[in-house]
C-alpha positions in Angstrom: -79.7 53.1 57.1 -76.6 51.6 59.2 -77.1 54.7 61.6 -80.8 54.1 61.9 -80.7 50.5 62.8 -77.8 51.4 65.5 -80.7 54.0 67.1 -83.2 51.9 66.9 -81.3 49.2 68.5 -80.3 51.2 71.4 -83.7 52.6 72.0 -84.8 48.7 72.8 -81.8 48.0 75.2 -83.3 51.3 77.0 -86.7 49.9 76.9 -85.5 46.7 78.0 -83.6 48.1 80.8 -86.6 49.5 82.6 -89.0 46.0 81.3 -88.0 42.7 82.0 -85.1 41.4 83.2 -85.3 37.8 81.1 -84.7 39.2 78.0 -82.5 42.1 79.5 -79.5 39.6 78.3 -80.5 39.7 74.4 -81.4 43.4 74.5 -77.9 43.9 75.8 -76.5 41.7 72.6 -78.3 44.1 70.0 -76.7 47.1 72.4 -73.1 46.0 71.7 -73.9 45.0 68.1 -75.4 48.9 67.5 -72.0 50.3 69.3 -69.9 48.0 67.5 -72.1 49.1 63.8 -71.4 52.5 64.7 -67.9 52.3 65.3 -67.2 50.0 62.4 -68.6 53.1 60.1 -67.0 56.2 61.9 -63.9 54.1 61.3 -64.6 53.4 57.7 -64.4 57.2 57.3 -68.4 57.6 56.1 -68.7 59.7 59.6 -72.5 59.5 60.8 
């Protein structure tokens, strides 16, 4: 579910890359909130 949310996530920072630029800031929040989800669970030894 974790993993899924991360993808998602990074799918609309991609979209919002080539869209616009207003809400380019926010789409880049969710992007380092998907990394840092991702990280947080390879760490916690679950793996993906």
């Amino acid at each position: 579910m974790l993993y899924t949310i991360a993808v998602v996530l990074i799918i609309l920072w991609l979209i919002g890359m080539v869209s616009a630029y207003t809400i380019g800031g926010f789409i880049h929040v969710l992007l380092v909130i998907a990394v840092i989800m991702i990280l947080l669970r390879l760490i916690s030894g679950r793996g993906i």
